[in-house]
Structure formats: C-alpha cells, structure tokens
Phi, psi and omega in degrees: 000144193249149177246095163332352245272132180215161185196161174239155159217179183200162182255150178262342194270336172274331184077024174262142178263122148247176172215159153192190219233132176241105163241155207246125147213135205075017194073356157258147185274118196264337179198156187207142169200142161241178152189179188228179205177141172253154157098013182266168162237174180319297165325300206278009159235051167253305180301326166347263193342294227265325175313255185342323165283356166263327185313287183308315185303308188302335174291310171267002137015275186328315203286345180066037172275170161271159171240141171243110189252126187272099178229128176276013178275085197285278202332305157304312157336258200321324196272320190305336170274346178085005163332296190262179172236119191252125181245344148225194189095337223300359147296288182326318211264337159237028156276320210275345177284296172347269166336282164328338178284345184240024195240172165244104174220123167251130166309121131221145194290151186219165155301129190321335218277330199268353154238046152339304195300302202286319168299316195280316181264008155281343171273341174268006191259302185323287226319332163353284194288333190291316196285019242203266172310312189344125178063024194234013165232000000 
C-alpha cells in the first residue's frame, strides 16, 4: 500500500502559495516534491498538492497497489467525496476527479499534527515563493 500525504498553504495578504507532496510505502518515504504559485489561495494549493500527488501516483500505478491519500483540509476532503457542493478551483477539481477514476485511491482527512513532515515544506516552498514573487504584486 502506498501512503500519500499532502498538504498546501498560502498567505491571504500576499496571494503566495507552496504546495508539496509526500509518498510513503510500507513507512518509507519513497519520493517527496514541492513547488509555489503566486496569485493563489489556501484552497487551490491544497488541491495543487493533491493534483500532483495523483500525477505521480498514476506513473506507479503500473504496480496496482492501493493508494491512500492523507489531507489535512476538511474543505478538500468534503469537495473530492463530493461531500459539499464546491464552486471553486472547479479545474483543479475536476482534473484530480479525472485521475481518481484511474486510480485505487481513497481520500481521507487526518489532523495537521500526523503531517508535520509535509506542512513544513509546504510552508517552506511559500517562503520560495514569497522570495521569488517579492516586489512583482
């Protein structure tokens, strides 16, 4: 079984983002990625993150394992189960539904404290981004 984690952040008063990505199999960490966007919000780089962590999945695939995707976002959670009714990002939401059809993946929300490892380099991916964007909004 392969283990996901992923998580986004954003700043509201700058619009800079990071996102990144953590995969687990077996409890080792088999691959890690990040990256930032500017002019984004909390939402759409958490669904980043999850676009990108399926993107990856789908290259293992081939092994037909399960995936288990870890997200500390009840909002991502609620629109990818179709829980809620979500009016934006509806690109994002609907490549990574795209993906999931090809996938064995089950969503599920876990508390920020069990992905620590993955919150931190989405916040170190903003800072990236903040020195990157600097002085361009």
């Amino acid at each position: 079984m392969i283990v996901i984690q992923t998580d986004g952040a954003a700043d509201w008063h700058d619009r800079i983002g990071g996102w990144a990505v953590e995969i687990y199999r077996d409890d080792e960490l088999i691959y890690k990625t990040s990256g930032y966007d500017d002019n984004t919000t909390n939402n759409r780089m958490e669904l980043t993150a999850i676009n990108q962590a399926l993107k990856i999945a789908i290259m293992l695939a081939k092994y037909r394992e399960k995936f288990i995707l870890q997200t500390d976002s009840e909002w991502s959670y609620n629109c990818l189960n179709r829980n809620s009714n979500c009016t934006e990002n509806t690109d994002l939401l609907d490549r990574i539904w795209k993906l999931m059809e090809e996938l064995n993946v089950s969503i599920i929300w876990v508390p920020r404290k069990e992905l620590k490892s993955v919150d931190k380099m989405a916040k170190d991916a903003m800072k990236l981004g903040k020195k990157k964007y600097a002085g361009q909004n």
